[in-house]
N, C-alpha and C positions, 0 to 999 in steps of 0.2 A: 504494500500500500504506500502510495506517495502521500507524504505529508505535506501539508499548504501552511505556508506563514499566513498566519488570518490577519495578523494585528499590524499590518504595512499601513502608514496613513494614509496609501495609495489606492488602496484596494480592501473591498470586503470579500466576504470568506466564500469559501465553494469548498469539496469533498471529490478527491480524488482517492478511487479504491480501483487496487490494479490485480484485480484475479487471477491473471494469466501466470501473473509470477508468484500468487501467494502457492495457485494450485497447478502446477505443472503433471501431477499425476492425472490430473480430470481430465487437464488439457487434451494433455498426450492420449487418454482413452479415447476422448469426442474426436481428436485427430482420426483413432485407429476406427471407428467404428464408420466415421463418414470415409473414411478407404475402402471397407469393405463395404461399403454401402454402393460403392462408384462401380468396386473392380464386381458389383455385382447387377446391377444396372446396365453394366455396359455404356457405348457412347451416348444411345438416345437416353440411356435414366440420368447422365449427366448433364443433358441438355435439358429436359424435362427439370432435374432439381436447380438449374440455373434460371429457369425462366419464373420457376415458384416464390425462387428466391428474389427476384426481381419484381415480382410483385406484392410481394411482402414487404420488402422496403419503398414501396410505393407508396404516396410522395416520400423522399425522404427530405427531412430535417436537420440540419445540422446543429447542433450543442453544443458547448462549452467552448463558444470562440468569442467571452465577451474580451476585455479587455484585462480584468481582472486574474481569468485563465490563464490568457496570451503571459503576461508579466508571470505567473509562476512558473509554466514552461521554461521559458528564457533563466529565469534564478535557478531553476534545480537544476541547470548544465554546468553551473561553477564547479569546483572541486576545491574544498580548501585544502593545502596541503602544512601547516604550521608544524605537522610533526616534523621531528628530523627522521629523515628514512633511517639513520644510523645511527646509533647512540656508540660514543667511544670514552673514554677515561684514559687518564693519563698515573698509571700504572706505578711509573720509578724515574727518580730525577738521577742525573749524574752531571756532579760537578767536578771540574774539571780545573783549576788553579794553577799558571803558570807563572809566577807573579816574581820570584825570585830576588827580594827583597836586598835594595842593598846594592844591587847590579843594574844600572840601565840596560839595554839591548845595543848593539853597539851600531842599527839604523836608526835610531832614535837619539834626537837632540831634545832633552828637555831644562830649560832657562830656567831659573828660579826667579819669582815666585810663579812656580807651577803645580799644575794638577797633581793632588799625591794623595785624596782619601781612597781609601776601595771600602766599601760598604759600610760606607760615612763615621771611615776607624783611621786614623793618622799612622800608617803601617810604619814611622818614624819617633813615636811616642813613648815601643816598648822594644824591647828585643824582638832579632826580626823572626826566629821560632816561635817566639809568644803571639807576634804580632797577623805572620801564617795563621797559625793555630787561632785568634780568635776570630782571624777575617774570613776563613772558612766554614766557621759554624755560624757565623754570623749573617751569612749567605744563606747556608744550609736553612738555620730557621725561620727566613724572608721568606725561603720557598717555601717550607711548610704551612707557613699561615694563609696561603693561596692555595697549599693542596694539601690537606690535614690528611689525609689518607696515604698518599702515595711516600712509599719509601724512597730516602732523598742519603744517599750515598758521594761520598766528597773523595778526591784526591788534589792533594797541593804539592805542584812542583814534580808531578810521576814522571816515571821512565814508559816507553812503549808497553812493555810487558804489564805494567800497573793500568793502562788505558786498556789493556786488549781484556783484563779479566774484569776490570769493573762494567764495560759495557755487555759483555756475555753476562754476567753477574746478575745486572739489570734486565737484562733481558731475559734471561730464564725467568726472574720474581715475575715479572710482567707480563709475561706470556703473551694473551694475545694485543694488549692493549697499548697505548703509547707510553715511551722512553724519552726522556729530555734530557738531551744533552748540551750543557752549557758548558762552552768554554772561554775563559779570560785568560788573553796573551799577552799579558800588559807588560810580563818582564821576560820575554821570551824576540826574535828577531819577527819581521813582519812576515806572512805565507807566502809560500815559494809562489813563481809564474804557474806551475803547474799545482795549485791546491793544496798543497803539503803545510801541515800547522807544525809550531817546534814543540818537543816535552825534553828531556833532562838525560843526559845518563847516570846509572848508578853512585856515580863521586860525586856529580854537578860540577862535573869541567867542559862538556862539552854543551852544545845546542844537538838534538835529533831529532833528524823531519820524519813527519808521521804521515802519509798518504788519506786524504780524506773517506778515498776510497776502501782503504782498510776499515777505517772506523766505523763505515757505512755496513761494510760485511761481516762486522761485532754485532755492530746495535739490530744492523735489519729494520725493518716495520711493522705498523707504523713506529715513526718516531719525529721529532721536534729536535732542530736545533739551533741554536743561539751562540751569535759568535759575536764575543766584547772583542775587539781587535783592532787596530787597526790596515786598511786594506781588506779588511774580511770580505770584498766582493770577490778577489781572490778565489779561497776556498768554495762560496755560493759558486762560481762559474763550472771550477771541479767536480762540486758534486752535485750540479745539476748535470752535468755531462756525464756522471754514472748514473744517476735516474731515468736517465733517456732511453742510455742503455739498456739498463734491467725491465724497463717497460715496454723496450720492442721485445725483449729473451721471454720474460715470462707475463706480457699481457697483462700486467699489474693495471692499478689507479694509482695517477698522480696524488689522487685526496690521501695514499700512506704521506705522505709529505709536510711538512711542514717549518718553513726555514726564514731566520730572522740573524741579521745583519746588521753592524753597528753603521757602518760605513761604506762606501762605492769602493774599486782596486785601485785605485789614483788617491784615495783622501787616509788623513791619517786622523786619529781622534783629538777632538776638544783638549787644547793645553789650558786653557786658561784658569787663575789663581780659583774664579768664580764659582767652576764646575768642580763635582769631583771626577777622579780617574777614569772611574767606571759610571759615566753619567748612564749611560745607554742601558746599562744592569740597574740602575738606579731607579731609573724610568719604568723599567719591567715589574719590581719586585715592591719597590717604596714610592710609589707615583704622588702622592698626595705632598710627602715632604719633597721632593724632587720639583714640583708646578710650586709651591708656595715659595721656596727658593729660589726658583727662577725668575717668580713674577716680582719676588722683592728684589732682584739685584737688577732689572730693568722695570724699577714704579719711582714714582716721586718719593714713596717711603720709604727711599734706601738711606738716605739719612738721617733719619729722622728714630728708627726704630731698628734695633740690634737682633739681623737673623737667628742668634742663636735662641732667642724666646720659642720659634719656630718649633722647636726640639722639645718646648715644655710643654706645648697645646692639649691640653687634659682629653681624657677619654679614651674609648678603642675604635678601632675602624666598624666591628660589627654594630654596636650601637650608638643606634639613631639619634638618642636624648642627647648626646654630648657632642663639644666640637668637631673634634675628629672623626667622628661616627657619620655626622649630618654633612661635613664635606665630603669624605668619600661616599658617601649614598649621592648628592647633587654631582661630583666628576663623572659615579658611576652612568648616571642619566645623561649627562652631558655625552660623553664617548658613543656609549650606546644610540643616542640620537643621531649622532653623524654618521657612527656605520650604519644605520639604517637608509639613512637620509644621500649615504655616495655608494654604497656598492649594491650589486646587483643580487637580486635575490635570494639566489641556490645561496652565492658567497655567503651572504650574509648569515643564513641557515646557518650553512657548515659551520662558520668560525664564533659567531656569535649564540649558536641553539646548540649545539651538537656535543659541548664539552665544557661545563663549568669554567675551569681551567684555562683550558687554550682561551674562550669569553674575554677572561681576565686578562690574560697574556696581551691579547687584541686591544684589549681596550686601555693597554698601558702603553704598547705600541705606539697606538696616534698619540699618546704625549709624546715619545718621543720623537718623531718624525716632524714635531713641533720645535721641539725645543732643539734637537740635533741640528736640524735644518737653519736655525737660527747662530749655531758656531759653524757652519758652512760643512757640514755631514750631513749624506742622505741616507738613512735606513735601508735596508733591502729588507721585501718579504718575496714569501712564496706562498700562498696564490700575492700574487703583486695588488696591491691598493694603490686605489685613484689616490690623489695628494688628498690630502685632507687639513694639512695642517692652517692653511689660512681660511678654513670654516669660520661662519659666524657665531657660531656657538660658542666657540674658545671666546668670544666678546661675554658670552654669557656668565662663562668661567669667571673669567677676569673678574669680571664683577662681585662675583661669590668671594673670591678671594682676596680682592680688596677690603669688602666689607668686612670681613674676617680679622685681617691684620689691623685697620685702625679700629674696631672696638675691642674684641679682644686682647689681642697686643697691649692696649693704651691702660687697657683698664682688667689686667687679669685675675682679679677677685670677682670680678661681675658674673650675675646668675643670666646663666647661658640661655639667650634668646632662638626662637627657630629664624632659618632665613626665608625671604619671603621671594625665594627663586622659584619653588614649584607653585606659589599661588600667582604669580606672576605668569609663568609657562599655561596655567589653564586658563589663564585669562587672556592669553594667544591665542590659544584656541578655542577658544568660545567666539572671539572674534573670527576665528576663520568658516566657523559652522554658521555664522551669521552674513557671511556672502561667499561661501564656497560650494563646491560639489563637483560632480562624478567628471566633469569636463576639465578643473583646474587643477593647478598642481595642488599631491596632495596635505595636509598636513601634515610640520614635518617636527612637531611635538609629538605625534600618536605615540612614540616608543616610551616618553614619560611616563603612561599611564601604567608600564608593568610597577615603577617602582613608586610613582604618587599610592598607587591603593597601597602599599606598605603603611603608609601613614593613617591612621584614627581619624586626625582634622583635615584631613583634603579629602578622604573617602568617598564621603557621600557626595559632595558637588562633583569629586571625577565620574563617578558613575553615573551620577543625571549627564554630565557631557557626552559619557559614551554613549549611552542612550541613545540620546538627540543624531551622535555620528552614524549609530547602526539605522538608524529608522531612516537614513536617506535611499539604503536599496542596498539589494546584495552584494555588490560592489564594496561597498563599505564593510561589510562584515568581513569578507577575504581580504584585505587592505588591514584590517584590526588582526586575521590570525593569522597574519603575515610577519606580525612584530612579536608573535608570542605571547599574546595577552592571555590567551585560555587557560592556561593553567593559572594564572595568578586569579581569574573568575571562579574557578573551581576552586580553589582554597577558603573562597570569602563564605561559601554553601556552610561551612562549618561556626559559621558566628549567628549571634543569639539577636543580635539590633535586628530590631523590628524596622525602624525606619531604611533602610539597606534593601529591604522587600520588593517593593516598587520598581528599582533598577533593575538588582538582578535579576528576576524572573521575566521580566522585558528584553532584558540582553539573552538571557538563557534559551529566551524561546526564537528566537534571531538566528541564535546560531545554529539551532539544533534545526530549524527549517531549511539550512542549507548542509550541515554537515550532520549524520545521523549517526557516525561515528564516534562520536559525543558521550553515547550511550553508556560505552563499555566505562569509559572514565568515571561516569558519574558514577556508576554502582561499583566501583573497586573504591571511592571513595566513601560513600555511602551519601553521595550527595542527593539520592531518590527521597530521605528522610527530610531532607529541607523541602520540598517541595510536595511531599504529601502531610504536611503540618500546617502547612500555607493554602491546600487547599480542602483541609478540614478546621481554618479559623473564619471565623465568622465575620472577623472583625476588618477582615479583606476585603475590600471591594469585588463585586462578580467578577470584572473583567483579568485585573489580577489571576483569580481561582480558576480562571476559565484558561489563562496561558498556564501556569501550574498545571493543569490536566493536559494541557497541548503536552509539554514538558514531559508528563508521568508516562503520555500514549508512546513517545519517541521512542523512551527509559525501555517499554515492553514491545515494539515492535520488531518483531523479529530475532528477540534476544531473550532465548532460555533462561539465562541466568537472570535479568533483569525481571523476565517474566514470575522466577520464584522468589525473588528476596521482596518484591511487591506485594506477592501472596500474603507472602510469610508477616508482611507487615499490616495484614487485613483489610489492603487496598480496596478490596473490591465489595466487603459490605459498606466501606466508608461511602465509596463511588455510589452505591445503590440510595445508600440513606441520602443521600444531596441530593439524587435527583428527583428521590421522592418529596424532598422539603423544599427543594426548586419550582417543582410544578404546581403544588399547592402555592407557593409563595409568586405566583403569577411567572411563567417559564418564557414569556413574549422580549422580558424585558433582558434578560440573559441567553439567548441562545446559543451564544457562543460555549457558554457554559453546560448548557445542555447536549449542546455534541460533540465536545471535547470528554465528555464526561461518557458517553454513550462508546466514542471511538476508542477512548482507554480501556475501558472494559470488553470490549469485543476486540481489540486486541491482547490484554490479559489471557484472556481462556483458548486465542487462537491456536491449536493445535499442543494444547496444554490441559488433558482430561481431566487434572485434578481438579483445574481453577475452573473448568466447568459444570463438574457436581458442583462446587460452593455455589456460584450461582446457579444452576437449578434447585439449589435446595435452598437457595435464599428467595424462590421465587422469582427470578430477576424478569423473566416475560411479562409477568403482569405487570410488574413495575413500566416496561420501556412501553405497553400495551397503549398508555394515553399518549405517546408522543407522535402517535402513528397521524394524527390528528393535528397536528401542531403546522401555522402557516409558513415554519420555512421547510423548503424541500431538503434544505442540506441538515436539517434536524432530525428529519424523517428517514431520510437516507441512514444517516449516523443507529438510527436506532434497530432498522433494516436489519444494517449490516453487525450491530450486536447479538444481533437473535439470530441470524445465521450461524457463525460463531458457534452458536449455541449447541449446535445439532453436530452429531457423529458421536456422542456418548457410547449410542449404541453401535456403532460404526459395523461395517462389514467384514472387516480382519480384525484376525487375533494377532497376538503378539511373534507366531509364527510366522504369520505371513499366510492360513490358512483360511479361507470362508468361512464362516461361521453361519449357521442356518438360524434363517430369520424366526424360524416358530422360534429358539429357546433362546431368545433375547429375552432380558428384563423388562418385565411388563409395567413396571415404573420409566425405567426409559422410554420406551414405546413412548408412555404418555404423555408425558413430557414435550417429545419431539412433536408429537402427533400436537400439542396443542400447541407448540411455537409452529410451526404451519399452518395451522388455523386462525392464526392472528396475522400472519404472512399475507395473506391469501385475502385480507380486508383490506389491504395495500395494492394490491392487482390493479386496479382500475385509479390510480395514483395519478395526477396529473401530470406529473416531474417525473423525464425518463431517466431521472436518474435514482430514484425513488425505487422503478420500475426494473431494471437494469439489478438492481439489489436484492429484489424478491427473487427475480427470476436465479440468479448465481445462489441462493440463499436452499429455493425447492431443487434447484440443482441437487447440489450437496446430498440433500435428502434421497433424490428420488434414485442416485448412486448405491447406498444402502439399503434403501426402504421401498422396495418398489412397492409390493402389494403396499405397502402403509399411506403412501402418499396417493394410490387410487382412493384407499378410504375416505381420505383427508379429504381427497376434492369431491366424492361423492355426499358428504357431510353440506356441502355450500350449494349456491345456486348453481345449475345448470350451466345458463350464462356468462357469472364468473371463469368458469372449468374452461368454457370453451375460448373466453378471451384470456385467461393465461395460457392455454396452449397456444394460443396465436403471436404471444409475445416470446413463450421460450423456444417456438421455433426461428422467431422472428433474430434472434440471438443468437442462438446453438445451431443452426442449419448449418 
């Protein structure tokens, strides 16, 4: 059954039920039976049933081509595709420290006062074994607070044989997943012409070139790597010329890959006092203190306020409440917006949905590509990104972090205010929802909204906004799970704010009228229970309870397991009791309500015998009995196709696969059915052929199992009924 967005401010509702695919077994029989019907006819019985047939659709009429049809045709062709087809993990880090303390490299001229922290440690301050020893753990544990899982394994200063066992090493732990390998060659000569990075021999008298290629056929894929270096375009050229390779030998994907670069093979790195050593590692692992440093030592605050406070900014990156917490949440949004905003879709998938990790990696990148770019270094990746670093966003930055340094800074006892960047950001976008749509470019805040719903106080006005953006058309909703919002909507299912209501189940039923896929999420989360809560409160508005049911019908279409955790949650006397206090409570003025309410239920029990004793034994026929009556046709229809549904309790197979003989069926069932066809069969002469269309697929069902029963059935009614639904289910089934 295709499900319709009813609730478009474009369009009212209509009922599409597609038999053909619910019931491919019946199909396939009325196929087999009109074959033998033909191959026994011969040509003239095939021209004779051609000309029957032809005057049975005499006149014909065409249906369902108002305008409101035409628009959901057109939206149900979208496909969203927000998942990532691949989910990967970054498995084991491997650092890699050539730093050799003490010894310049002897192509490198470095002038005092020059560059000399590495992981903002003055390797000059302690002994330089002390000083190795704690710049390596001090690396070690940047990357683990990026990747709290992944085992993160260090060598300072190794010889080849120490590089060959730590990337096998790593790559056994990690098996299938990604390896990072970082390397800084800050005290080692620059990479040969042909890709060769230096490590140590046994004494540390010599320099030894290592072939990138080797380290390629350690590590294997996938894997990531990061070369602090200078020249490290270098190495990128090498071992892009053995990826090339290995991918015409064994037919691989480029996506094992993953390669970041300090520098182009002509540039050497940032000397100045300003930077430290390893600016580019800096940018990767410690982004926030790396942008705040930078933006102080070109703002007018450079004199006036002493970077090192920088260092004292209270709080943690994971939380929100505090300064450090609320800036890297507003960078996060920042970065994030741009990649969405320059690279191209799949890309932005891959690197930004696909990998926690790599995410972060990416999105500390375009800091640097910023900031390197500005000491005359270009970054290298691989997949390659558009520039990005003169984005207007980074304006947006700036701003965050001005504000930052002179209240903070000025005044560090003061109780920590929020910034008013992301109320700002939806007040962008509320202007652009107020003269935008499907034809302009499109809003390029939408990516805010995964990390605005983070927040309490912006919550509820971002969801009224999103709202507003899904109700302009389908379009919009694939454009929203194109940024990955779904999953941050799906987590909100689990809060108790009543006012929260109104959006969500507007959005929820948005999305789920284009992606039905939806399903399976919502009931591994258990997000079926928010919305069968909402559509047994009272205190909801119908319209509300009637998307809530759109939502419940999705949850169980076509989905076993959806269809029994709904059971199990006694969906379907809920469903029954509303609609009974619906119709007494005047049903004209809700309809929506009354066939969302009919289709959830008649898809609950579809092809699910348990959920169909409960309703036969909750009486469920006489309940849908009044709606048969009811002035809209897609009411009628809806309640149709519930009571069809209803029938095959008694079915014609056993659980063999054997006939079962119609005398020793249950003579409770019999009735049953026997009386949901006799309520069927008050519907025959239905105005709405779609009404009509429902009966008819409904005695189908029946007359498959039940032949002699449904002779009774019709011999029970008029004459002339009998002979005008024969007239219609030939008119159908021919």
């Amino acid at each position: 059954m295709a499900l319709v967005d009813l609730f478009s401010h474009r369009s009212s509702s209509t009922v599409v039920l597609n038999h053909s695919e619910e019931n491919p077994r019946q199909e396939g029989d009325l196929g087999e039976q009109r074959r033998d019907s033909e191959s026994a006819t011969g040509s003239g019985g095939i021209e004779d049933a051609r000309t029957r047939m032809s005057m049975v659709y005499l006149p014909q009429k065409v249906v369902l081509r108002e305008a409101r049809h035409e628009e959901f045709k057109a939206s149900a062709r979208l496909v969203l595709n927000w998942r990532p087809r691949e989910r990967m993990k970054t498995g084991c880090i491997a650092l890699i420290l050539c730093l050799n303390i003490g010894v310049d490299p002897p192509d490198v001229i470095k002038i005092p006062p020059c560059a000399r922290m590495e992981c903002w440690i003055d390797p000059f301050a302690m002994a330089a074994s002390k000083a190795l020893e704690t710049i390596g753990k001090t690396l070690q544990a940047q990357y683990e607070k990026w990747q709290p899982r992944a085992r993160c394994k260090l060598q300072s200063d190794p010889t080849v044989d120490e590089v060959k066992k730590l990337c096998s090493t790593c790559r056994i732990n990690a098996r299938s997943e990604r390896v990072l390998f970082h390397y800084n060659g800050h005290g080692v000569p620059k990479p040969t012409a042909s890709g060769e990075i230096w490590v140590f021999n046994k004494s540390y008298t010599q320099y030894i070139p290592l072939s990138i290629s080797d380290v390629n056929s350690w590590l294997k894929t996938p894997s990531i790597y990061v070369f602090d270096c200078s020249a490290a375009g270098m190495i990128v050229s090498a071992l892009m010329e053995v990826i090339v390779i290995l991918l015409v030998a064994s037919a691989s994907s480029t996506k094992d890959f993953i390669l970041l670069a300090a520098c182009e093979a002509h540039e050497c790195l940032p000397q100045g006092a300003d930077f430290p050593a390893d600016t580019f590692t800096a940018c990767l692992t410690t982004p926030i203190k790396m942008a705040l440093r930078w933006f102080h030592s070109r703002s007018l605050l450079r004199d006036t306020l002493d970077f090192s406070l920088i260092d004292k900014i209270p709080g943690h990156q994971n939380d929100r409440k505090t300064v450090l917490g609320e800036l890297n949440w507003i960078f996060t949004a920042v970065t994030d917006t741009i990649a969405w905003n320059v690279l191209p879709h799949d890309l932005f998938q891959r690197l930004f949905r696909q990998d926690l990790f790599v995410a972060s990696l990416f999105r500390n990148f375009l800091l640097a590509l910023r900031i390197m770019r500005s000491a005359n270094c270009s970054p290298i990746s691989y997949p390659v990104l558009p520039a990005t670093h003169q984005h207007h966003m980074w304006d947006a930055w700036d701003m965050v972090a001005e504000t930052c340094l002179q209240s903070w800074l000025r005044e560090p006892q003061a109780v920590f205010q929020p910034s008013s960047f992301f109320s700002e950001q939806l007040t962008a976008f509320e202007v652009w929802l107020d003269h935008g749509s499907e034809h302009k470019k499109p809003p390029e805040q939408l990516p805010m909204f995964l990390w605005v719903l983070l927040s309490k106080c912006h919550r509820f006005r971002a969801l009224m906004l999103l709202r507003r953006f899904l109700d302009m058309g389908p379009w919009a909703v694939k454009l929203a799970s194109s940024v990955g919002i779904l999953p941050y909507i799906l987590k909100l299912l689990q809060t108790s704010a009543t006012d929260l209501r109104q959006p969500l189940v507007f959005i929820w039923t948005k999305i789920l009228a284009l992606d039905k896929s939806c399903q399976v999420d919502l009931v591994k989360d258990r997000g079926h229970d928010y919305f069968i809560k909402l559509l047994d409160s009272f205190e909801a508005h119908p319209e509300q309870r009637a998307m809530a049911a759109f939502v419940l019908t999705v949850i169980v279409d076509g989905h076993k397991h959806g269809q029994e955790v709904c059971v199990k949650a006694d969906l379907i006397h809920l469903s029954l009791r509303h609609l009974q206090l619906t119709i007494l409570n005047g049903a004209q003025t809700v309809p929506h309500l009354l066939q969302w309410l009919c289709l959830c239920l008649g898809k609950m029990w579809e092809d699910f015998p348990e959920a169909q004793v409960i309703g036969l034994q909750a009486d469920a026929p006489k309940i849908f009995a009044p709606l048969l009556s009811e002035p809209q046709p897609e009411v009628r229809a809806s309640a149709v196709f519930a009571m069809g549904n209803l029938l095959g309790v008694g079915s014609a197979s056993s659980e063999g696969g054997d006939e079962v003989d119609e005398d020793c069926e249950d003579d409770q069932n019999v009735k049953d059915e026997t009386d949901i066809v006799k309520y069927l069969l008050t519907a025959v002469l239905d105005g709405s052929p779609l009404v009509r269309v429902e009966v008819a697929v409904a005695l189908a069902r029946f007359a498959f199992g039940h032949n002699k029963h449904l002779k009774l059935a019709c011999c029970c009614c008029m004459w002339e009924v009998a002979v005008l639904f024969c007239s219609e289910f030939v008119a159908i089934f021919t």
